[in-house]
N, C-alpha and C positions, 0 to 999 in steps of 0.2 A: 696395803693391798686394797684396806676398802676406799679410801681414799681414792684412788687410781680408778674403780669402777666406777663410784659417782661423777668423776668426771667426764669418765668415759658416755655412760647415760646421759649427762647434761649436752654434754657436745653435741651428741646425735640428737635430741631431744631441739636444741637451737637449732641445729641443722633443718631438720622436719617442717619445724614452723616457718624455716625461712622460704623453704618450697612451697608449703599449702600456701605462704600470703602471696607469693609470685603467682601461684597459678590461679589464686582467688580475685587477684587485680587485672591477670589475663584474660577470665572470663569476664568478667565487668566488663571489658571495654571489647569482648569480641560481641560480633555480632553475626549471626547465622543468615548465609541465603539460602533461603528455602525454594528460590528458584519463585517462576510465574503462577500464580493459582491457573486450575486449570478452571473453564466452567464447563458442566455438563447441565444437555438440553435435559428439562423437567422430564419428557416423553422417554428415554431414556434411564434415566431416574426410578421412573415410576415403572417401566419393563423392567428392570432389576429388581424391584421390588418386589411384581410379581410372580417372581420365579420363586418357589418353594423349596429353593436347595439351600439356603442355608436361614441361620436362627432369628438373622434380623429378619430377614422378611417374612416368616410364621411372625413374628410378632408383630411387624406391620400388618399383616391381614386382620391379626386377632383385634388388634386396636381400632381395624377399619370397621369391621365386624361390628364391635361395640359400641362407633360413635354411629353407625347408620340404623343399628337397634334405638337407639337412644332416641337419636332425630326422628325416626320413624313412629317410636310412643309419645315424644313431644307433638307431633303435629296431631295425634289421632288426641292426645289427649286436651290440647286448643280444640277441634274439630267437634268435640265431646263438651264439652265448657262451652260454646258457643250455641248449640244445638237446646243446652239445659239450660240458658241463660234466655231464647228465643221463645223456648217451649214455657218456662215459668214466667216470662211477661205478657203470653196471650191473653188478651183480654178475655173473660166469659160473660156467655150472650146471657143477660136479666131476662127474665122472662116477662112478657109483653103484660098491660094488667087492663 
């Protein structure tokens, strides 16, 4: 009787594996059409984006948010650097003798 089961288990067991390798060589060689990309105008793009209704674009904002804080204290801070770089090479007038 146990005899009779293990082969019973092996057969199916052979069986099994001969289907996964069919369907693993099936996939191999298929190839999916995904159909035409479509393109979407930038202008478009960027009106989705600004709609507040869902989570990507709050988090597109916050990002926008953050890199024009950023750009904004890099230039103040060049702006600043420039100003103290100007103001410490002026010359001072020697007094006349």
């Amino acid at each position: 009787h146990g005899s009779w089961l293990r082969t019973c288990r092996r057969e199916r067991r052979r069986r099994s594996d001969a289907v996964c390798l069919r369907l693993h060589v099936a996939a191999r060689y298929t190839v999916m059409d995904l159909g035409k990309k479509l393109s979407t105008p930038k202008d478009i793009m960027l009106e989705e984006l600004s709609l507040l209704s869902n989570r990507g674009s709050r988090l597109f904002k916050m990002r926008q948010r953050r890199s024009d804080k950023y750009t904004f204290e890099s230039i103040q801070n060049e702006a600043n650097a420039l100003l103290n770089v100007i103001s410490w090479k002026k010359p001072t007038k020697k007094p006349n003798k």
